[in-house]
mmCIF file of the N, C-alpha and C atoms, coordinates in Angstrom:
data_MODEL
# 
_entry.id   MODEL 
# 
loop_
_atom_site.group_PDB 
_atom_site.id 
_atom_site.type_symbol 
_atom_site.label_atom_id 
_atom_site.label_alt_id 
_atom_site.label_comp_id 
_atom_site.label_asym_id 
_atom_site.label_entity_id 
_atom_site.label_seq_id 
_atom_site.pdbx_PDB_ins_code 
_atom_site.Cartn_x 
_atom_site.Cartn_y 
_atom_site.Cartn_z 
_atom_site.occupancy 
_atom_site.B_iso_or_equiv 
_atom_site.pdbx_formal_charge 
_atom_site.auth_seq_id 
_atom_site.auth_comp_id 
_atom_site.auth_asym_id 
_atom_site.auth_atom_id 
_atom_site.pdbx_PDB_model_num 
ATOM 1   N N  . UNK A 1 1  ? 0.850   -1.171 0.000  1.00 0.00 ? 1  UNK A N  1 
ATOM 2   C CA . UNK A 1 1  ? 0.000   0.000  0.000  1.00 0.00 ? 1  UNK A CA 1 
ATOM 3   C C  . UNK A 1 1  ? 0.900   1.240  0.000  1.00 0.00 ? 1  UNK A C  1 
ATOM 4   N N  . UNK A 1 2  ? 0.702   2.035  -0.621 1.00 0.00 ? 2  UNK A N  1 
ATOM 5   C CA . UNK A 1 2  ? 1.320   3.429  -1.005 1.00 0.00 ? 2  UNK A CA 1 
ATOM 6   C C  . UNK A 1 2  ? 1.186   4.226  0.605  1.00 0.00 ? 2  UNK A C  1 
ATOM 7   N N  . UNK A 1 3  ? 2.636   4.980  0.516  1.00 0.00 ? 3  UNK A N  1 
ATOM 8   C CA . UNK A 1 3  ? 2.410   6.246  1.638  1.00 0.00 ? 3  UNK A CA 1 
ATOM 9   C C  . UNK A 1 3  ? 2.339   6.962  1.647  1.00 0.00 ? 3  UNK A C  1 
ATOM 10  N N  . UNK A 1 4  ? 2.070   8.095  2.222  1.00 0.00 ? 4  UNK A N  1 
ATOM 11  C CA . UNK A 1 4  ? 2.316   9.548  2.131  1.00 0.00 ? 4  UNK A CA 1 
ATOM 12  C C  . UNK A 1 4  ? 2.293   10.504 2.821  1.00 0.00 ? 4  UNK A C  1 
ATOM 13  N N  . UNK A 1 5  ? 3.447   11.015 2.779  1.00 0.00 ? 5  UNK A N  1 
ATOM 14  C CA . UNK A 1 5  ? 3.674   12.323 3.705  1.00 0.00 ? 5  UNK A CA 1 
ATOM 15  C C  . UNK A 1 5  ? 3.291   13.315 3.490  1.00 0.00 ? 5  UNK A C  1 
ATOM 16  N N  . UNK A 1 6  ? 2.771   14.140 4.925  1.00 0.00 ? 6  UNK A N  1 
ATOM 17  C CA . UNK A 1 6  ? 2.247   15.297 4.597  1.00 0.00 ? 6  UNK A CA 1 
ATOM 18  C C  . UNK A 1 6  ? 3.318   16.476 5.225  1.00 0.00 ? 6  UNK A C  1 
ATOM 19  N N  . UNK A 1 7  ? 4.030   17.362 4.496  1.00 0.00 ? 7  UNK A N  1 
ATOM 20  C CA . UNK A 1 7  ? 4.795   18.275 5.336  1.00 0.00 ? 7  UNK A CA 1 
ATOM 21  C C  . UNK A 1 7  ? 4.135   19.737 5.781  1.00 0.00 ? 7  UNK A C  1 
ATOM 22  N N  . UNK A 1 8  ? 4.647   20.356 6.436  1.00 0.00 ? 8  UNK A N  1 
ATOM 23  C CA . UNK A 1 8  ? 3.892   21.855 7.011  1.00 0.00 ? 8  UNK A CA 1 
ATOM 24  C C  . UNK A 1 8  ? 2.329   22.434 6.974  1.00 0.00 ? 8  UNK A C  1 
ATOM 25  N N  . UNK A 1 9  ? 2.304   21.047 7.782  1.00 0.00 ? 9  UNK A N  1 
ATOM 26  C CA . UNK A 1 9  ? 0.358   21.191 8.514  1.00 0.00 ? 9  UNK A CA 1 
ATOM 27  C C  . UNK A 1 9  ? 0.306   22.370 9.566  1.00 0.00 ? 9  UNK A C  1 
ATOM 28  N N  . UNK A 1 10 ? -0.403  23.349 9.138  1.00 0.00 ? 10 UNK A N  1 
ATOM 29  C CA . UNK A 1 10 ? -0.309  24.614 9.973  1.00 0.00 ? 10 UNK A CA 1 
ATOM 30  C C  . UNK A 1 10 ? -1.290  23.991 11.292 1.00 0.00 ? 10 UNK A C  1 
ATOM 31  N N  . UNK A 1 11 ? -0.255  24.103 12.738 1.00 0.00 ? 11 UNK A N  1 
ATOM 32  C CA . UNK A 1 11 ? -0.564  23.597 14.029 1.00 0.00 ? 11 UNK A CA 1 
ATOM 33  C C  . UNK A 1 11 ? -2.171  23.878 14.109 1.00 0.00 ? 11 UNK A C  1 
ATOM 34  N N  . UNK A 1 12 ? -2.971  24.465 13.816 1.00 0.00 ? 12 UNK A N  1 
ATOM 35  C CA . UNK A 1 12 ? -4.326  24.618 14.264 1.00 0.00 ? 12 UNK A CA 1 
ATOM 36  C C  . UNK A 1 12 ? -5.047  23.914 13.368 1.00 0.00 ? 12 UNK A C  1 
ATOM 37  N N  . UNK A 1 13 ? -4.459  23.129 12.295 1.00 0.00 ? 13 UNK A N  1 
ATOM 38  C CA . UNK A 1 13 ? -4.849  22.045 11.557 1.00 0.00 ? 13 UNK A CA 1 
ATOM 39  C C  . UNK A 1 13 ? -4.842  20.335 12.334 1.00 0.00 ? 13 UNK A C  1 
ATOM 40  N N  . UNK A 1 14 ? -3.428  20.833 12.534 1.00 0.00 ? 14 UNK A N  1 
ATOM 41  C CA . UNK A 1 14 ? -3.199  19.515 13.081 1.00 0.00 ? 14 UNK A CA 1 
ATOM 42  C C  . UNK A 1 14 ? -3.910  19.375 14.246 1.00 0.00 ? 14 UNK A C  1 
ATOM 43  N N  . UNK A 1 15 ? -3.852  20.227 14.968 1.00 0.00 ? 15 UNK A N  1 
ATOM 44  C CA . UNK A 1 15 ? -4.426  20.227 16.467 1.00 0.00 ? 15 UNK A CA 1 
ATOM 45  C C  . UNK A 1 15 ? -5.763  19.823 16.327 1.00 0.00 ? 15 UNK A C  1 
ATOM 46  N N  . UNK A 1 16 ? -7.203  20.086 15.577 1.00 0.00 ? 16 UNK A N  1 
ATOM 47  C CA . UNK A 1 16 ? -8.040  19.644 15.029 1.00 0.00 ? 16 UNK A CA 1 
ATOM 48  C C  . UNK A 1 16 ? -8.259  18.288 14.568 1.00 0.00 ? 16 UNK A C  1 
ATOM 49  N N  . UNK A 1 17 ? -7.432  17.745 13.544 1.00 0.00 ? 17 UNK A N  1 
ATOM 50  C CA . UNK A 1 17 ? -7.626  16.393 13.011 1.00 0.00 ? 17 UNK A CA 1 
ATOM 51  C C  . UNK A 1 17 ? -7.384  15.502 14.089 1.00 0.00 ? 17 UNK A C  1 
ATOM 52  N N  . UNK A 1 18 ? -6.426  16.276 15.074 1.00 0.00 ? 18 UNK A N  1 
ATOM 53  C CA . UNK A 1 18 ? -5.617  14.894 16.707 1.00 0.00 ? 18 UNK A CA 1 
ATOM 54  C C  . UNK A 1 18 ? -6.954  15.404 17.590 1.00 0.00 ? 18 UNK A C  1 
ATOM 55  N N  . UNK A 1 19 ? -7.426  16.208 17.572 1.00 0.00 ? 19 UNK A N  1 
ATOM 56  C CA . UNK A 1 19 ? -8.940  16.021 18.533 1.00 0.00 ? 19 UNK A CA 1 
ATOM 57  C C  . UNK A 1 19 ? -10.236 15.419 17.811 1.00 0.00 ? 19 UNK A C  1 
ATOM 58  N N  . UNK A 1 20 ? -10.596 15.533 16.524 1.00 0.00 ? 20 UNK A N  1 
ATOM 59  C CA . UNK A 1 20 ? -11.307 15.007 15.612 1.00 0.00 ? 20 UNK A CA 1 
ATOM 60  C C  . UNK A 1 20 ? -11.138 13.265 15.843 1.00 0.00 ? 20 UNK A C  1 
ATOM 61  N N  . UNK A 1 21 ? -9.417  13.031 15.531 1.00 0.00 ? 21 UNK A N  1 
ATOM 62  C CA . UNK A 1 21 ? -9.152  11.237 15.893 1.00 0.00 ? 21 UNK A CA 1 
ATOM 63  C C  . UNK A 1 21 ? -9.198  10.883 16.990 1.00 0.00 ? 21 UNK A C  1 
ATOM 64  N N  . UNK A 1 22 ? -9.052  11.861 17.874 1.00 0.00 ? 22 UNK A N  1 
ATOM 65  C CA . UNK A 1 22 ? -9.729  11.345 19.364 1.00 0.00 ? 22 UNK A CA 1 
ATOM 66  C C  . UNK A 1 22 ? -10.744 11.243 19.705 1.00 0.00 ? 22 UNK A C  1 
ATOM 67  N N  . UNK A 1 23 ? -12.264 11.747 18.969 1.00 0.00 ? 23 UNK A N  1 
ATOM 68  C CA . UNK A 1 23 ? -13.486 11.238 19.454 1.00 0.00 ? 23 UNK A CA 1 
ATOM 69  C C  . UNK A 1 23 ? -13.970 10.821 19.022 1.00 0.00 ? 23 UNK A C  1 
ATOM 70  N N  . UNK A 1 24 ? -13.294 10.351 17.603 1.00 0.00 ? 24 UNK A N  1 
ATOM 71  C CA . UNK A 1 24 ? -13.922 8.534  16.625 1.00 0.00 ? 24 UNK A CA 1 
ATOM 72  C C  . UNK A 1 24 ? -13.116 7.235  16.929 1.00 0.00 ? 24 UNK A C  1 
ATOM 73  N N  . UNK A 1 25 ? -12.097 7.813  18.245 1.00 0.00 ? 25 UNK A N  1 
ATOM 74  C CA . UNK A 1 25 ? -11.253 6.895  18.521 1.00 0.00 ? 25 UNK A CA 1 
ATOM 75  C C  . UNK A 1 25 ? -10.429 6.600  17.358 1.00 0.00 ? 25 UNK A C  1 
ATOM 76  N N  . UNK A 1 26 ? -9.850  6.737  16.481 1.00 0.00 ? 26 UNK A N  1 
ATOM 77  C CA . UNK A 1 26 ? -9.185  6.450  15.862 1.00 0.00 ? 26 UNK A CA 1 
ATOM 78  C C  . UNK A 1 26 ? -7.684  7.347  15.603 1.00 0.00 ? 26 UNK A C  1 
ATOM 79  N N  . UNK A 1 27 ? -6.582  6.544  14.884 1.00 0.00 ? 27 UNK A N  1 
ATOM 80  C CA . UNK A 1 27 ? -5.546  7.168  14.932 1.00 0.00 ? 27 UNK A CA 1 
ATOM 81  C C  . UNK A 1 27 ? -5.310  8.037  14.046 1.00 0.00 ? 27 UNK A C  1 
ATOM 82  N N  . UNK A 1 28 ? -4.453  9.096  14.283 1.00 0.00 ? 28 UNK A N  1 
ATOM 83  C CA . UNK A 1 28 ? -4.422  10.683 13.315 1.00 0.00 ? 28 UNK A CA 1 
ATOM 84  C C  . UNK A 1 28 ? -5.077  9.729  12.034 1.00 0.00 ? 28 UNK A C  1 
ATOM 85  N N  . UNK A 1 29 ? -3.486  9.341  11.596 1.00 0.00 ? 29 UNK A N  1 
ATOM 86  C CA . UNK A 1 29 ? -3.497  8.689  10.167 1.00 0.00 ? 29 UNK A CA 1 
ATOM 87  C C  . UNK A 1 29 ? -4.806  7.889  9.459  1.00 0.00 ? 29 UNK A C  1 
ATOM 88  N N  . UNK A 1 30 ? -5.656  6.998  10.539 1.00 0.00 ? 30 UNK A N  1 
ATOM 89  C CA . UNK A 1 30 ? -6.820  6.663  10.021 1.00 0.00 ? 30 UNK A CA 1 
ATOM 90  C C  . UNK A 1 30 ? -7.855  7.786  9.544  1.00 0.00 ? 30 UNK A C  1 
ATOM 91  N N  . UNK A 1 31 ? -7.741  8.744  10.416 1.00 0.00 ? 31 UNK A N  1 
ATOM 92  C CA . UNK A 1 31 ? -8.785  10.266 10.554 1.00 0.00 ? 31 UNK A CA 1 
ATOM 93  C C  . UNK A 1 31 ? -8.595  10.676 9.204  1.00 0.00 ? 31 UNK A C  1 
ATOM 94  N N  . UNK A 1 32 ? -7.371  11.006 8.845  1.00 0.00 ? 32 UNK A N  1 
ATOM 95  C CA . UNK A 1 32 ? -6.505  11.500 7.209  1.00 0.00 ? 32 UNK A CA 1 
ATOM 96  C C  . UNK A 1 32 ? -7.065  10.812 6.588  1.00 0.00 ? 32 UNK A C  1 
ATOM 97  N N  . UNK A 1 33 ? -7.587  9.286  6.229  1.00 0.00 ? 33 UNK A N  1 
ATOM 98  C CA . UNK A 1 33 ? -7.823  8.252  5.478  1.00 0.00 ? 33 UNK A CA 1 
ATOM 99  C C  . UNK A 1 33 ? -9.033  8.403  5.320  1.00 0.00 ? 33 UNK A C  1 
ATOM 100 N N  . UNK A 1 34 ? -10.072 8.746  6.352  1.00 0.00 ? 34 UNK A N  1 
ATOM 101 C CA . UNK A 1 34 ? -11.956 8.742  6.310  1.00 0.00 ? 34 UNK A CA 1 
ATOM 102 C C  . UNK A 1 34 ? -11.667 10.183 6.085  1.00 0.00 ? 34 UNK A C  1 
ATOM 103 N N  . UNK A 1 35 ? -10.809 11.299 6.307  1.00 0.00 ? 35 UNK A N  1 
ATOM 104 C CA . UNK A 1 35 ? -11.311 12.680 5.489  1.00 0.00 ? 35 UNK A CA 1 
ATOM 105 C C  . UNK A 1 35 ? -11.019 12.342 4.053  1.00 0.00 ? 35 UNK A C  1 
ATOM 106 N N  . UNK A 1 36 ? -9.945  11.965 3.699  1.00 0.00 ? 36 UNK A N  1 
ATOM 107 C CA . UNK A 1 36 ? -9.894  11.733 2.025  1.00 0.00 ? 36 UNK A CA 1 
ATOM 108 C C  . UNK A 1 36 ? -11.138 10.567 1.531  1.00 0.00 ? 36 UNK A C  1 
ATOM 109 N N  . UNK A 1 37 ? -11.240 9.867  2.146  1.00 0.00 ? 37 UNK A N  1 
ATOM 110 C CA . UNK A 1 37 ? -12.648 9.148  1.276  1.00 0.00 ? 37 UNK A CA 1 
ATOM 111 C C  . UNK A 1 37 ? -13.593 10.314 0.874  1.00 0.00 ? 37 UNK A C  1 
ATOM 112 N N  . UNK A 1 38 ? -13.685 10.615 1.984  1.00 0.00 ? 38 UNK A N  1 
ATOM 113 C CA . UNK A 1 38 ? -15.522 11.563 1.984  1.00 0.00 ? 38 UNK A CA 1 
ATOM 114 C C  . UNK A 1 38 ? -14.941 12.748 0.840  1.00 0.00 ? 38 UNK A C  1 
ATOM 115 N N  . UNK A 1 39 ? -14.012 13.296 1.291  1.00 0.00 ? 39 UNK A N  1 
ATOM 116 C CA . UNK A 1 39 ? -13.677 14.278 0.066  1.00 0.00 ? 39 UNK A CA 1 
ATOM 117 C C  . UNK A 1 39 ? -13.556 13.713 -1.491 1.00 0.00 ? 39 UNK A C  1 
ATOM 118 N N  . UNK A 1 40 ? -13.266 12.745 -1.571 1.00 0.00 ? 40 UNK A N  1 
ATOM 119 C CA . UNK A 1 40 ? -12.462 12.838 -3.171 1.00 0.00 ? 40 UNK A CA 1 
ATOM 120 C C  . UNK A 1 40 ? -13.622 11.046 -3.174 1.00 0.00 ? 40 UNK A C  1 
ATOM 121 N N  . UNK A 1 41 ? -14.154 10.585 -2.448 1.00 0.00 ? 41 UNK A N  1 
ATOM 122 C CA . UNK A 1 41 ? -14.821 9.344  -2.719 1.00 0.00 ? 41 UNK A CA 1 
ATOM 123 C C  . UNK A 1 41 ? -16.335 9.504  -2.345 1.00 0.00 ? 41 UNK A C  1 
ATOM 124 N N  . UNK A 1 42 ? -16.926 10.337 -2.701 1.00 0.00 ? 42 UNK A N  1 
ATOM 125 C CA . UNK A 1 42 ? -18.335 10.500 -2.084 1.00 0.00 ? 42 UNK A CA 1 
ATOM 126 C C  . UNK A 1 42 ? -18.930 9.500  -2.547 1.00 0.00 ? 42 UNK A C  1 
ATOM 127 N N  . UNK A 1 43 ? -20.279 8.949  -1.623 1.00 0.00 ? 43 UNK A N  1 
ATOM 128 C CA . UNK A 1 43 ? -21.156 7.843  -2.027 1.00 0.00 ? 43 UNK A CA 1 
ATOM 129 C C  . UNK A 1 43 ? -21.810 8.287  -3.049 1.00 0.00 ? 43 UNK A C  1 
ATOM 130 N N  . UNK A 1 44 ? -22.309 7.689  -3.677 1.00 0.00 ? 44 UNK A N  1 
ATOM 131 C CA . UNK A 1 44 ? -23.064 7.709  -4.938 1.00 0.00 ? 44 UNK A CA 1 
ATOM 132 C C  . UNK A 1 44 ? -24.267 7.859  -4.715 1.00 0.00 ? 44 UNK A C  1 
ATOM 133 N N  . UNK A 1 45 ? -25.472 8.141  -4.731 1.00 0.00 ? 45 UNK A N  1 
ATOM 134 C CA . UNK A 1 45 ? -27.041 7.958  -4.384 1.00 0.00 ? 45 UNK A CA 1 
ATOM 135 C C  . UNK A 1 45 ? -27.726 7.592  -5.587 1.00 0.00 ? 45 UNK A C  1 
ATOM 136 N N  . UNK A 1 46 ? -28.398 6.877  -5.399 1.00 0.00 ? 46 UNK A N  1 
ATOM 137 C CA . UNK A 1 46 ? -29.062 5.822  -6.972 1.00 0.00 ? 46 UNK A CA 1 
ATOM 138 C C  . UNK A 1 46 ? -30.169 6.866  -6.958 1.00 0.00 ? 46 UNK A C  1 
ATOM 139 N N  . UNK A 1 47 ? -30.990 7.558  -7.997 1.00 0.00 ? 47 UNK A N  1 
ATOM 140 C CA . UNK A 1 47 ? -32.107 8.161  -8.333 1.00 0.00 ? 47 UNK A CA 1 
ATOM 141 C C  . UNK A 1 47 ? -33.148 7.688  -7.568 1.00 0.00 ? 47 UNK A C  1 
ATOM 142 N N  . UNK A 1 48 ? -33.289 6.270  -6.968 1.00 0.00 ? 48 UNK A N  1 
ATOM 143 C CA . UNK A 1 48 ? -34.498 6.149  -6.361 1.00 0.00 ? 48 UNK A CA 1 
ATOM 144 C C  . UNK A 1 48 ? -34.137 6.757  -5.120 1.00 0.00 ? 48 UNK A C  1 
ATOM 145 N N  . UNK A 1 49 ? -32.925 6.555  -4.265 1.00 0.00 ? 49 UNK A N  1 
ATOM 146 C CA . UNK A 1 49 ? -32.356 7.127  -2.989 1.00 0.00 ? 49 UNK A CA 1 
ATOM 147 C C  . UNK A 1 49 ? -32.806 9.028  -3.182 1.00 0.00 ? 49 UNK A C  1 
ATOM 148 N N  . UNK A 1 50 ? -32.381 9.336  -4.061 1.00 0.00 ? 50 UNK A N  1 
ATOM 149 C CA . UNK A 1 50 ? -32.788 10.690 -4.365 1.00 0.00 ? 50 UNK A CA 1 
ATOM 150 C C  . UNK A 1 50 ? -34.036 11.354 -4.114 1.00 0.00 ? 50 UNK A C  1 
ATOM 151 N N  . UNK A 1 51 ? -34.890 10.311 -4.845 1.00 0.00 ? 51 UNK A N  1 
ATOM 152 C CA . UNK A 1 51 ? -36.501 10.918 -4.958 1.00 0.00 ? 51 UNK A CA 1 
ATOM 153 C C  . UNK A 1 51 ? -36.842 10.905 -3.345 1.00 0.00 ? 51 UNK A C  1 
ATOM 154 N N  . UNK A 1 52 ? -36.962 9.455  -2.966 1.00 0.00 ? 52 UNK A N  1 
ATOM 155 C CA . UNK A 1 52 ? -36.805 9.217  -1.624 1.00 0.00 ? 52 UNK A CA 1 
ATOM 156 C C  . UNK A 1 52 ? -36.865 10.725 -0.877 1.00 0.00 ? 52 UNK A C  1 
ATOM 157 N N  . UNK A 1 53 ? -35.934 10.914 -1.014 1.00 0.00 ? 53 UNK A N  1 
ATOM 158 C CA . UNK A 1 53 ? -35.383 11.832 0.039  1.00 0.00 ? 53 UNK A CA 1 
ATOM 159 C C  . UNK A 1 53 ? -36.475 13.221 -0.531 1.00 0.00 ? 53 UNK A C  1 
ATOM 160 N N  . UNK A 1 54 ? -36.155 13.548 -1.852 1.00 0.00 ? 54 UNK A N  1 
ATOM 161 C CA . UNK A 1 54 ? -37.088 15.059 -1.988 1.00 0.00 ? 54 UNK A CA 1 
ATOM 162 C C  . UNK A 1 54 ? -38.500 14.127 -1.827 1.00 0.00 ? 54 UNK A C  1 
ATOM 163 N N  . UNK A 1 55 ? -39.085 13.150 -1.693 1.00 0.00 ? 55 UNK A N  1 
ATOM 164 C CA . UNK A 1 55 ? -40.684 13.325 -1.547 1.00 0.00 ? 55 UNK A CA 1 
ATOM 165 C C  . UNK A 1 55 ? -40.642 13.345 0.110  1.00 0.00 ? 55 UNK A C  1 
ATOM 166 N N  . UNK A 1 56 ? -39.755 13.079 1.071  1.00 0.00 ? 56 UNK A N  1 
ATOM 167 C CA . UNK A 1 56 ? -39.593 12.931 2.158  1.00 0.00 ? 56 UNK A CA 1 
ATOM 168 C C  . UNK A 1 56 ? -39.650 14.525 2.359  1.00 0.00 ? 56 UNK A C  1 
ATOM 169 N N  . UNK A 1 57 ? -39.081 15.457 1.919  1.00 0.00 ? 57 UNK A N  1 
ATOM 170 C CA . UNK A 1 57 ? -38.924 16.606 2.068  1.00 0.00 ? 57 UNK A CA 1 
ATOM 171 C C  . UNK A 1 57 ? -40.000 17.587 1.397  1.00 0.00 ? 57 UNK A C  1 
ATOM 172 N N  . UNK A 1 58 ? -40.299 17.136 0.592  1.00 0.00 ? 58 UNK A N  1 
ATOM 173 C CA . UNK A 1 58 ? -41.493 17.714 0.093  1.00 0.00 ? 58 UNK A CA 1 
ATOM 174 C C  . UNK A 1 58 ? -42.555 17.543 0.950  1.00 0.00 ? 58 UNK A C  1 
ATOM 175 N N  . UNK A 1 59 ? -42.910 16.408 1.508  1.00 0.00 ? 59 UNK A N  1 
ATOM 176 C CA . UNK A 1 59 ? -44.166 16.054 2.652  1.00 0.00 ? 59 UNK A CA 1 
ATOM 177 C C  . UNK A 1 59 ? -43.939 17.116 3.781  1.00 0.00 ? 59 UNK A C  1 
ATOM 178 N N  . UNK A 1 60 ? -42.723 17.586 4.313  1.00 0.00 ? 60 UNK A N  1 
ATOM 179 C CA . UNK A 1 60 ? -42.659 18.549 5.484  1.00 0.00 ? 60 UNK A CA 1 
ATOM 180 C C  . UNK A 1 60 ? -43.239 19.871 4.527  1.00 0.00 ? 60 UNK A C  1 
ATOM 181 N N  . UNK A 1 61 ? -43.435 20.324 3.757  1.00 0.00 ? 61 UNK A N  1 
ATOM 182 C CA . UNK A 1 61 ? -43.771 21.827 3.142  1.00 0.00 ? 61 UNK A CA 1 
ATOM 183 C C  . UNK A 1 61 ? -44.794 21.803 3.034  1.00 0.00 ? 61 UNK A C  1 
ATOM 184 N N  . UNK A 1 62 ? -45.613 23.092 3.763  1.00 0.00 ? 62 UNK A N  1 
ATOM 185 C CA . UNK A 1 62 ? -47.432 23.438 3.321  1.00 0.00 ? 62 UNK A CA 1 
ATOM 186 C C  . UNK A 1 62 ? -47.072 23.848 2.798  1.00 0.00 ? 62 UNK A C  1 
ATOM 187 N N  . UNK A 1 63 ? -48.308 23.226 1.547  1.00 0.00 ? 63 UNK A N  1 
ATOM 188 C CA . UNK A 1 63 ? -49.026 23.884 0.151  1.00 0.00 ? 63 UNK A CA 1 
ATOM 189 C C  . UNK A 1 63 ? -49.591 25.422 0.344  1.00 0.00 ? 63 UNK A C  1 
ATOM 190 N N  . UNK A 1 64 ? -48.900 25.842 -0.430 1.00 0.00 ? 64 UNK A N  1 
ATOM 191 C CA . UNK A 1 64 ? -49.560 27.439 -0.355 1.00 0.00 ? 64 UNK A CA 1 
ATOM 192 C C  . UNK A 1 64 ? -49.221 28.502 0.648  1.00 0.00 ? 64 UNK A C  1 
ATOM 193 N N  . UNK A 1 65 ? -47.906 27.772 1.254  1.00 0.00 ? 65 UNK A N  1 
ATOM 194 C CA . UNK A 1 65 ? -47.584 29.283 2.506  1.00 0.00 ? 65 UNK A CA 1 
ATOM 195 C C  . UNK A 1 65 ? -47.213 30.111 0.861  1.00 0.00 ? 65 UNK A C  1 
ATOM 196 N N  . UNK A 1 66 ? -46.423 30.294 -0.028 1.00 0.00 ? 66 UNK A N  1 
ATOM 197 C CA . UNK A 1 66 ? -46.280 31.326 -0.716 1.00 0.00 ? 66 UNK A CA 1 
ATOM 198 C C  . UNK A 1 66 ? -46.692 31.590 -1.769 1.00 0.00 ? 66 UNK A C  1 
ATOM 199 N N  . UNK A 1 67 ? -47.675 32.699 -1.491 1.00 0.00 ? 67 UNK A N  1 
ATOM 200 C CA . UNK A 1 67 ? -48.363 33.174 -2.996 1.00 0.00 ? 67 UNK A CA 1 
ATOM 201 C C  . UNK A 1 67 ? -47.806 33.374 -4.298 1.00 0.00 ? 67 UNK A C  1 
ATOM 202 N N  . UNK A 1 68 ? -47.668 34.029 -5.590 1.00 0.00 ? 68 UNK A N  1 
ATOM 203 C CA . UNK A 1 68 ? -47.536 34.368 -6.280 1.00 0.00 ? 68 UNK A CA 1 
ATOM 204 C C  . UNK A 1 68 ? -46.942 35.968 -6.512 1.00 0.00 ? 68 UNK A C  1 
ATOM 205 N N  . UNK A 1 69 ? -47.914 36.363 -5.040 1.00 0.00 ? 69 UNK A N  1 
ATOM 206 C CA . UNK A 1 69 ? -47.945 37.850 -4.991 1.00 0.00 ? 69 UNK A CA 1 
ATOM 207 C C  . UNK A 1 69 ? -46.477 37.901 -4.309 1.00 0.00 ? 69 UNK A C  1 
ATOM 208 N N  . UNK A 1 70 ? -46.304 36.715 -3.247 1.00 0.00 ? 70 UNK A N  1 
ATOM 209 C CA . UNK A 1 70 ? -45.311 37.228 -2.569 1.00 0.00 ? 70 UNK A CA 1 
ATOM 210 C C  . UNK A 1 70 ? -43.667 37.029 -3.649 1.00 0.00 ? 70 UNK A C  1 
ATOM 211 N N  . UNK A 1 71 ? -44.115 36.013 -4.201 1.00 0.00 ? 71 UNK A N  1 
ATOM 212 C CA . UNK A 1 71 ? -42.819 35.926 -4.944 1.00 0.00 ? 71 UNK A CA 1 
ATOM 213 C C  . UNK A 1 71 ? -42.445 37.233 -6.206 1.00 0.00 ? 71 UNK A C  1 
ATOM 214 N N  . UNK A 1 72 ? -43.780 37.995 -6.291 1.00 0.00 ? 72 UNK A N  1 
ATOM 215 C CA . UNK A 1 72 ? -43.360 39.043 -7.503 1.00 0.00 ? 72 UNK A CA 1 
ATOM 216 C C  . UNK A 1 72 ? -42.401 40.245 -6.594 1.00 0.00 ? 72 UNK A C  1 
ATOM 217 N N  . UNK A 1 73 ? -43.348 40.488 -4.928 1.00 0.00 ? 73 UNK A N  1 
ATOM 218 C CA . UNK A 1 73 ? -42.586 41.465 -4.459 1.00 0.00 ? 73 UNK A CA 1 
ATOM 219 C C  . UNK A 1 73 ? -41.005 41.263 -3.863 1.00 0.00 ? 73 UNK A C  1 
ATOM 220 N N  . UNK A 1 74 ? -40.853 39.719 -3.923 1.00 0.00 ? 74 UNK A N  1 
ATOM 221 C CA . UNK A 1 74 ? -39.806 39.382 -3.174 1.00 0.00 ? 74 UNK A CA 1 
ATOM 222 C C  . UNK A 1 74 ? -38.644 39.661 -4.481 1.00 0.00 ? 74 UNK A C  1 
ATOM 223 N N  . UNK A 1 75 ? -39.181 39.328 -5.699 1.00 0.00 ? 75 UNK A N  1 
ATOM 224 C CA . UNK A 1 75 ? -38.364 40.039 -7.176 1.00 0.00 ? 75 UNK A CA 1 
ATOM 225 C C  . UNK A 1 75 ? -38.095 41.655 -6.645 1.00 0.00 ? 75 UNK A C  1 
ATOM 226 N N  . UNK A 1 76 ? -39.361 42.003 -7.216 1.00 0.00 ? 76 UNK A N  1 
ATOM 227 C CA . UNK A 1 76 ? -39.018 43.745 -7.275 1.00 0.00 ? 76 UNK A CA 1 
ATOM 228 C C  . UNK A 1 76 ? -38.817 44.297 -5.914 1.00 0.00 ? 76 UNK A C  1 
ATOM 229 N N  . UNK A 1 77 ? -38.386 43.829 -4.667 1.00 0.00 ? 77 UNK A N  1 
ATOM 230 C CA . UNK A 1 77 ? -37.649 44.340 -3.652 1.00 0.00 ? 77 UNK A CA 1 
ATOM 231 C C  . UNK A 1 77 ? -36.328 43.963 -3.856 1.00 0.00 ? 77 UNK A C  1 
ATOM 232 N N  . UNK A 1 78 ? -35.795 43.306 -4.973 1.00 0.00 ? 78 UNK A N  1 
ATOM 233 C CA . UNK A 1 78 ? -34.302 43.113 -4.939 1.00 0.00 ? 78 UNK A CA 1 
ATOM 234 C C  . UNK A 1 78 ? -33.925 44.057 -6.017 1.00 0.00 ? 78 UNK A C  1 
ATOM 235 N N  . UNK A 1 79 ? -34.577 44.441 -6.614 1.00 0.00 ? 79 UNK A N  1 
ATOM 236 C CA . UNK A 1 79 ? -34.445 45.503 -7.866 1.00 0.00 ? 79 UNK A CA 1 
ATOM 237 C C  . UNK A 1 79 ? -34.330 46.956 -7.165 1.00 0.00 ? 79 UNK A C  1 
ATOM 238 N N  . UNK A 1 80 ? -33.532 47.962 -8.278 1.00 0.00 ? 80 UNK A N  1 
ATOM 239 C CA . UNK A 1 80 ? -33.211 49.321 -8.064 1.00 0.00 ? 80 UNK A CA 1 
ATOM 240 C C  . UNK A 1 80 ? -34.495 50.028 -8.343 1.00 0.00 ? 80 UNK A C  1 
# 
């Protein structure tokens, strides 16, 4: 497995990731390993996972808190 060094981690970085690996229990270097997944390996969500979620979110919103009217003035109050 490949290594890699990281040189001149500005201390309030580091100090962060060594308290971050201390309350997933895990070591710096593992912490480095689950931040680079999530950054550069995000999960994928299949279209049904998707909908899922906006009809889940759609069910929390009443129909009709915003008029028509309110959305024209909420335009022409951003205008000169």
């Amino acid at each position: 497995m490949p290594a890699l060094t990281i040189k001149n981690i500005p201390d309030d970085l580091y100090d962060e990731l060594k308290n971050i690996a201390k309350q997933h229990h895990r070591s710096i270097n593992s912490e480095v390993i689950v931040c680079l997944k999530r950054s550069l390996l995000p999960k994928r969500i299949s279209p049904d996972e998707r909908l899922s979620t906006i009809r889940a979110i759609r069910s929390q919103i009443k129909p009709n808190t915003i008029t028509a009217e309110d959305i024209d003035q909420a335009i022409n109050e951003g205008r000169p």
